[in-house]
C-alpha positions, -999 to 999 in steps of 0.1 A, spaced: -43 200 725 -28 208 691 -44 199 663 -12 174 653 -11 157 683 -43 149 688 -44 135 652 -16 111 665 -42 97 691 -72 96 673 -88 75 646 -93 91 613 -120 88 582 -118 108 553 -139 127 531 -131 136 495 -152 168 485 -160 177 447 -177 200 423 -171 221 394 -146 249 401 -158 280 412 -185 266 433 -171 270 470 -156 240 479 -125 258 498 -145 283 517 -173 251 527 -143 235 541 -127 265 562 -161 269 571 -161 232 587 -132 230 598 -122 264 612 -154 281 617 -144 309 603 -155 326 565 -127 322 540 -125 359 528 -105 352 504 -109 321 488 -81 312 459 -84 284 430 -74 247 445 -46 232 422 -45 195 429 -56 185 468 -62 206 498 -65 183 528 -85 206 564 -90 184 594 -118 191 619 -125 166 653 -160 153 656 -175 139 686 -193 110 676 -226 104 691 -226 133 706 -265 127 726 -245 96 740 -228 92 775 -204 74 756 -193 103 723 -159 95 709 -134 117 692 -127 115 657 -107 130 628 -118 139 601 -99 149 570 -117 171 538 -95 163 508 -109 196 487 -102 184 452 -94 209 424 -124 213 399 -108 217 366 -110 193 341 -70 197 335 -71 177 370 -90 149 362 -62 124 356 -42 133 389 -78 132 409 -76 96 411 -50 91 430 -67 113 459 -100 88 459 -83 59 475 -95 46 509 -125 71 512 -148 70 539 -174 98 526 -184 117 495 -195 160 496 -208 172 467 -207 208 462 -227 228 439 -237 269 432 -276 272 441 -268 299 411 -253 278 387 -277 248 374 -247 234 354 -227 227 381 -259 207 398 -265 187 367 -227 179 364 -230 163 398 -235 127 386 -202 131 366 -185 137 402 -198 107 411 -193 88 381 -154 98 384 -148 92 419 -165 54 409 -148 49 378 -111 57 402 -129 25 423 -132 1 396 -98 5 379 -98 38 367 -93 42 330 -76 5 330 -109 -7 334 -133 -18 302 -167 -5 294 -178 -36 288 -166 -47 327 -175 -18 341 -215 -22 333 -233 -43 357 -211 -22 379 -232 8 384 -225 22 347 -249 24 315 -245 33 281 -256 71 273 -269 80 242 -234 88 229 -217 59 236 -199 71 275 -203 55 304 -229 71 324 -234 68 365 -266 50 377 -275 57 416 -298 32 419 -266 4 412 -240 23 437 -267 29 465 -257 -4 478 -223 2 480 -228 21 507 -204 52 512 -221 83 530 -226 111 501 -235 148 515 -248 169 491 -242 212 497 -258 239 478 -237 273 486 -243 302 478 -279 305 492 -271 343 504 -276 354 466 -299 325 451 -338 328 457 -348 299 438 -358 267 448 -335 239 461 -325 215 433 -330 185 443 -309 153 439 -312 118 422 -284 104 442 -298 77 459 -291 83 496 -279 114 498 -280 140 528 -290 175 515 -285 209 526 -280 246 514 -255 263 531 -241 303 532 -205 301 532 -203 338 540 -216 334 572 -216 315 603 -251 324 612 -263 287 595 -241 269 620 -256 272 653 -256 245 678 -294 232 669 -298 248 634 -305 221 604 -270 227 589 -258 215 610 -287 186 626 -275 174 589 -238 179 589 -234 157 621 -257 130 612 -232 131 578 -199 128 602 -220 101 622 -223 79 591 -188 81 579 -174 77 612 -200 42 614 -191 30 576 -151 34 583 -153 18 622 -188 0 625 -197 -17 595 -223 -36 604 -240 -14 623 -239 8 595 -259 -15 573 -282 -32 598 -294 3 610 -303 13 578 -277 44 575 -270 48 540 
């Protein structure tokens, strides 16, 4: 069926992607969505919203069709402003970083201390109410993010290093608390096979947003965050 009507009969969840610019956020998504390489990937003013289907609980006699949107957020700072009005109602959180580029790996908790910051009031919101709510002090004064206080909040984060065709160092790996990780080649399909770990990971990801939008509680009581 096309791709608009079936998003007509099926229930949707939403992911918001982020990362510096430059890291391959757009050609992740085609990736996803299309299963196809983006040759010729362009910088993302704004929002772009892909939609891919995912059969949820796929090993069960019972799978269920979903849509998912990828709202692939533009990584300049001159966007951060108009980013918050994208964050609303989000059902899931990809970070994406260049395996090449330590900076944008290290700017990570900044992603997630905006997209939390949009969640408590935005820039409305006092420094003073805002720690206690997953924020601390940094040594100069800002507002920093602290995993440990949003872990229990519970929304599914993904984080994707890219770029592994051309990167031969180790993975970085992550202090966000709860976090699936994987590397991924955006230049290439050949990481997406039916039972490769990409994507073992990527469906588990989709399982838990799909579960933390439509099942709640089984969410918690199963221990998926």
């Amino acid at each position: 069926a096309p791709v608009h009507l079936m998003a007509d009969s099926l229930k949707k969840a939403k992911i918001v992607v982020l990362g510096d610019s430059g890291v391959g956020k757009s050609s992740f998504v085609h990736l996803i969505c299309h299963r196809q390489v983006l040759t010729n990937p362009s910088w993302t003013v704004g929002c772009n919203v892909e939609v891919k289907v995912h059969e949820y609980g796929k090993a069960l006699s019972t799978s269920q069709s979903y849509f998912l949107e990828f709202w692939d957020m533009g990584g300049s700072p001159a966007y951060k402003k108009g980013r918050s009005i994208f964050y609303s109602n989000t059902n899931g959180i990809i970070l994406v970083y260049d395996r090449t580029n330590r900076k944008s790996h290290d700017h990570l908790p900044k992603w997630m201390s905006e997209f939390h910051c949009s969640q408590q009031g935005g820039a409305s919101t006092s420094k003073t109410s805002k720690q206690g709510l997953g924020f601390f002090s940094d040594s100069r004064g800002s507002l920093a993010y602290d995993p440990e206080s949003f872990a229990d909040q519970g929304v599914p984060v993904m984080i994707v290093g890219t770029k592994g065709d051309c990167a031969r160092s180790a993975s970085l790996s992550s202090n966000i608390t709860g976090a699936i990780e994987i590397n991924l080649d955006c230049n290439s399909l050949s990481q997406l096979t039916f039972d490769s770990q990409q994507t073992t990971e990527l469906n588990k990801f989709f399982d838990k947003v799909i579960e933390k939008r439509y099942f709640p509680s089984y969410h918690m009581v199963s221990g998926h965050l």
